[in-house]
C-alpha positions as CSV (number, residue, x, y, z in Angstrom):
1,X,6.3,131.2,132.3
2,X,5.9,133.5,129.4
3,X,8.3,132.8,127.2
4,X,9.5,135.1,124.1
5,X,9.7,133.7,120.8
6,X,13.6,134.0,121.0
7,X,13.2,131.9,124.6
8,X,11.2,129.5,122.8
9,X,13.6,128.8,119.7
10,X,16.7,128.3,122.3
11,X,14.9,126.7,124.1
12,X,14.2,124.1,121.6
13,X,17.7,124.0,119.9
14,X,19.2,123.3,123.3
15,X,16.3,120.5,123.7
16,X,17.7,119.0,120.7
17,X,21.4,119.2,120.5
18,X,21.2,118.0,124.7
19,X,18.8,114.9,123.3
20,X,21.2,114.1,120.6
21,X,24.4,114.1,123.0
22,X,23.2,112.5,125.6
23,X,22.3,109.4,123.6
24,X,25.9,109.2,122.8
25,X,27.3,109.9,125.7
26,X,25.2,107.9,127.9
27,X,24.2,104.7,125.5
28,X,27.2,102.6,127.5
29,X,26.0,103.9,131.0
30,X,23.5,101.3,132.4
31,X,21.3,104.7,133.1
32,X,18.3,103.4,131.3
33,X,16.8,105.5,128.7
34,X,16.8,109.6,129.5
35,X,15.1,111.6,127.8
36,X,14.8,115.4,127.5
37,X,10.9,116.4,128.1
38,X,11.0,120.3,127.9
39,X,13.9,122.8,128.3
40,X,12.9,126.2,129.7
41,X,15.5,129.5,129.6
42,X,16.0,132.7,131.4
43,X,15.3,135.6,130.0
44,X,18.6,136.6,129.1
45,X,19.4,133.4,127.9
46,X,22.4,132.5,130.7
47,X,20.3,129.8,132.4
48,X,18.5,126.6,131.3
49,X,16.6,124.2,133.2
50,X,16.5,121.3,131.6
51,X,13.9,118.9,132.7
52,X,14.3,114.6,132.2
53,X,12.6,112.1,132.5
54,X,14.2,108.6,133.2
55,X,13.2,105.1,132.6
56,X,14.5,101.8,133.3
57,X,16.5,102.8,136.4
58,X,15.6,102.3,139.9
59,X,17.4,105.3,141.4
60,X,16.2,108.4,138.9
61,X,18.4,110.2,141.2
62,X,21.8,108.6,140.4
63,X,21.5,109.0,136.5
64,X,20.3,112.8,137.1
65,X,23.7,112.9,139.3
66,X,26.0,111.5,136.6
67,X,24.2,114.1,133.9
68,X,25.5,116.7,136.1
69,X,29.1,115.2,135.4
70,X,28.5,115.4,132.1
71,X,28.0,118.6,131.8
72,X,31.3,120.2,131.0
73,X,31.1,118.1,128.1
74,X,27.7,119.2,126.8
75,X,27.9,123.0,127.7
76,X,30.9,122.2,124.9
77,X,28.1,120.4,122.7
78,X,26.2,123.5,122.6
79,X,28.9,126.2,122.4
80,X,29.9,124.4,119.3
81,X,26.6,123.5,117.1
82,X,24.8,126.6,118.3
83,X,25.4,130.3,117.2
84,X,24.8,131.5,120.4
85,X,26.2,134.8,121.8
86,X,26.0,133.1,125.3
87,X,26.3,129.6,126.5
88,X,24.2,128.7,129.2
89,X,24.7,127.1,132.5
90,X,22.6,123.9,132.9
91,X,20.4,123.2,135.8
92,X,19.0,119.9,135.1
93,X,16.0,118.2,137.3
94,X,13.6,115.3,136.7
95,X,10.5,116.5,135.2
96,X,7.6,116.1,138.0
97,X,5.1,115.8,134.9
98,X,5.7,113.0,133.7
99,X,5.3,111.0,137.4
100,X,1.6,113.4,137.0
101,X,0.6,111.9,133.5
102,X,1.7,108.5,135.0
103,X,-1.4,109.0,137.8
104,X,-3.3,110.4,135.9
105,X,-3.4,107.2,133.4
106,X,-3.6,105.3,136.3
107,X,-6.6,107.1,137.7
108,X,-8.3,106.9,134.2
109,X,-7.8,103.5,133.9
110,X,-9.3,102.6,137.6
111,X,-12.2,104.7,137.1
112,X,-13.2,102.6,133.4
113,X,-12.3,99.2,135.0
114,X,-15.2,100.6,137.7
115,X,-17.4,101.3,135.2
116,X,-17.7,97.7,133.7
């Protein structure tokens, strides 16, 4: 995707105002830890797709299902510590990169374990 400068900077604030909420929101949830890896936006700035990774929970799926309920409440999050002329709807997914770098390490590792 090539992004704009402007794309990039939303991009980011949304990474970090959704990173900050959802540590409040979801720190009584027995979720396991969510993270935000990477937001990417539209070009005109109505839609972000905000990829997450989760940890500590055996079905990824269900904690990316109760995000989604949450997300009245951060759309609101946004609206009001961002400056922006348009608030964007969320499409959140888990991030298929980080189940690649997981692999990948594995990988690595086998092949220096072969070595010795």
């Amino acid at each position: 995707m090539n992004e704009s400068l402007r794309q990039k900077k939303v991009a980011s604030l949304i990474q970090e105002i959704l990173s900050s909420q959802l540590i409040t929101l979801m720190q009584d949830s027995e979720a396991g830890l969510i993270t935000v890896t990477r937001v990417e936006i539209s070009k005109d700035l109505q839609i972000a797709y905000v990829y997450v990774s989760v940890f500590g929970e055996e079905d990824p799926k269900a904690a990316l299902r109760h995000i989604d309920d949450l997300q009245k409440s951060l759309r609101k999050s946004i609206a009001s510590r961002s400056k922006l002329k348009y608030n964007p709807k969320l499409i959140f997914s888990l991030d298929p990169q980080v189940g690649h770098e997981s692999r990948i390490d594995e990988l690595l590792n086998g092949i220096k374990d072969h070595e010795r």
